[in-house]
N, C-alpha and C positions, 0 to 999 in steps of 0.2 A: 506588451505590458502584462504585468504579472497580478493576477487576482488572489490576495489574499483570503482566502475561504476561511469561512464560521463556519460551527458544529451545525448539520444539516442544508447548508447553502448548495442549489446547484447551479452551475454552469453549462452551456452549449460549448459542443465540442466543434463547435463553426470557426472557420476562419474568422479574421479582423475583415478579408475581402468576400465574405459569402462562400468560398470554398468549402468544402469540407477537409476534414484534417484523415490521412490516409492511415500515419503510423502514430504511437503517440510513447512514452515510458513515463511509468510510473516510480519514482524514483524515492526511496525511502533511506535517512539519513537521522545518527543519533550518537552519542556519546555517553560513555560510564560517568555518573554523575560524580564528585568525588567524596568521598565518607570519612568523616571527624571519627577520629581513632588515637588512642594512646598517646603517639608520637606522632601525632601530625596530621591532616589527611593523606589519602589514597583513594586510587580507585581499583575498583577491580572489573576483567571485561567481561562486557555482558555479548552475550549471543542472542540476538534478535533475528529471523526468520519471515520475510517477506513471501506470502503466497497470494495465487490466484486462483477464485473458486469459479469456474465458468457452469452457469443455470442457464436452463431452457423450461419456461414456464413453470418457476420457483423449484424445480428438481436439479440437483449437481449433477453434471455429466463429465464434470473434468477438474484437474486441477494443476497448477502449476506450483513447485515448491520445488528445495534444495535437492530433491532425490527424484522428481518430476520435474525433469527442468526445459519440456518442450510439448507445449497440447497434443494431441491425438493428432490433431488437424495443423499443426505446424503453426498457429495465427497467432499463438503467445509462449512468448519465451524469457523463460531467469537468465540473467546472465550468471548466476553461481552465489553461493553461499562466501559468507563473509561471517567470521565467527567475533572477531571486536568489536566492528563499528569504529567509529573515528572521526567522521566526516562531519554530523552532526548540522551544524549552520551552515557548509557552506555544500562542497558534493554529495552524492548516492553514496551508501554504503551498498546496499541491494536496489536493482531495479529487474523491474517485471515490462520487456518491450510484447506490444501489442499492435498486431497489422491490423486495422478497423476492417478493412476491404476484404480483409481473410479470413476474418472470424464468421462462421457458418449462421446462416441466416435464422437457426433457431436458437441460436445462442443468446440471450437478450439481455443479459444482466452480467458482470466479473465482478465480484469483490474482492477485496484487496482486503488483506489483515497482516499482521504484524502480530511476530510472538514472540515470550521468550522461551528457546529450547530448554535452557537449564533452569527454569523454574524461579530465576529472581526479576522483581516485581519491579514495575516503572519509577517506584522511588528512587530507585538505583542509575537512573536515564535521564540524560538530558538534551537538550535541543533535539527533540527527537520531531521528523518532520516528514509529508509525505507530500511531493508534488507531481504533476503533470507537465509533462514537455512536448512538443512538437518534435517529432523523429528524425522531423525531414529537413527542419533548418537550427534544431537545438535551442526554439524558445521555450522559456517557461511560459505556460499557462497559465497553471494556477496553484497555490500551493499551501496548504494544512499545518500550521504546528500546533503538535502535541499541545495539550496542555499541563503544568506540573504534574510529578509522579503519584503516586498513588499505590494501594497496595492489590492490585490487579496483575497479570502476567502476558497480558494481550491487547490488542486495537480493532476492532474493525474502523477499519480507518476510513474507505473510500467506496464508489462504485461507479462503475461505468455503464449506461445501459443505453438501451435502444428509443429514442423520443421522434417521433414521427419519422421523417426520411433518416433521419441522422443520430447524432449519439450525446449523450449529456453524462458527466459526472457531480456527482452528489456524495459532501462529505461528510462524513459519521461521526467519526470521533467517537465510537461506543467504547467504553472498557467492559473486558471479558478477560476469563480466567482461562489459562489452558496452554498447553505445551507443544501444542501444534495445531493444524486446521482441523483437522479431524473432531478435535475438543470443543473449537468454537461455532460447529456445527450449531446448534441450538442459539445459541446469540447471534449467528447470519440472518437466519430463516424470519425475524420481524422485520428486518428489514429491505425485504425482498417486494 
C-alpha cells in the first residue's frame, strides 16, 4: 500500500512484515506544463536532473547525478539522464536505485533533489512527483507530489537516512534555485 507523503512526513523504511527493505528506487516523474501562447498552447521540454548527495555526519562524501552515474562505493546508481520528462503521473522519468545493505556504514543520510539543468523554473512543470519503491518486488512505498509550480529551478525533495537499526525517508518538498547539486549545496545543509 502506497503512502502518500506531506511536505516533511517520515516514514520507516520497514517492511509491512518487519523485514527490512534491502534495495529501494527513488523514482522521479514530471511533465512540461503547457503555455497559453498566441496560437494556442504549447509546451516546451523541460530538463530536470535527479541527484544523489551521500553525507557522513552532515559532510558530502559523494554524489550521484547524470555525469556521476555510480558511488564510489557502487551502493547507489542513476539509471541515466532523461532530457524531457514525459512520465509525469504515471512512470519514472529518472530514478536514483539504492542498495541499503551496500551503502557504507558511515553514510547516514542521501538526499535526493531535482533540478532544472536549463534554467526554466517549476512554473513550467507539471505532475511532477517523487517516490519510493521496493527494488526487490516493484512496490511503491511511498510517494511526494510536487506541489504547483513556482518561480524556483529546484526541489530538495527527499531523504533517506539512518533511524536506529534501519532506515527512514523523510519528505522535503523545499524549493531552491540552482542548475545543479552543486548550487543547492547551501539549501541541503538545514536539512541535514
Amino acid at each position: 500500500m502506497t503512502v502518500n507523503m506531506t511536505k516533511g512526513q517520515a516514514i520507516s523504511l520497514q517492511k509491512s512484515d518487519g523485514g527490512t527493505l534491502t534495495a529501494v528506487r527513488m523514482g522521479l516523474g514530471w511533465q512540461a506544463a503547457p503555455r497559453r501562447g498566441l496560437f494556442g498552447s504549447r509546451t516546451r521540454e523541460v530538463d530536470l536532473d535527479a541527484s544523489a548527495v551521500l553525507f557522513a555526519d552532515k559532510q558530502p562524501v559523494d554524489v550521484v547525478f547524470f555525469r556521476h552515474l555510480v558511488s564510489d562505493d557502487g551502493s547507489v546508481k542513476h539509471t541515466g539522464d532523461n532530457l524531457v520528462g514525459g512520465a509525469g503521473s504515471g512512470g519514472d522519468d529518472e530514478a536514483i536505485l539504492v542498495d541499503l545493505q551496500r551503502v557504507p556504514v558511515h553514510i547516514d543520510q542521501i538526499v535526493f533533489t531535482v533540478n532544472s539543468f536549463t534554467g526554466q523554473t517549476f512554473q513550467e512543470v507539471q505532475n511532477a512527483f517523487c517516490r519510493i519503491v521496493d527494488e526487490t518486488n516493484g512496490q511503491e512505498l511511498a510517494r511526494y507530489t510536487l506541489d504547483g509550480g513556482g518561480q524556483y529551478t529546484a526541489q530538495i525533495m527527499a531523504k533517506v537516512h539512518r533511524a536506529g537499526g534501519g532506515w527512514q525517508m523523510t519528505a522535503l518538498g523545499n524549493p531552491a534555485n540552482g542548475r545543479t547539486f552543486q548550487d543547492l549545496m547551501p539549501a541541503i545543509l538545514p536539512h541535514l
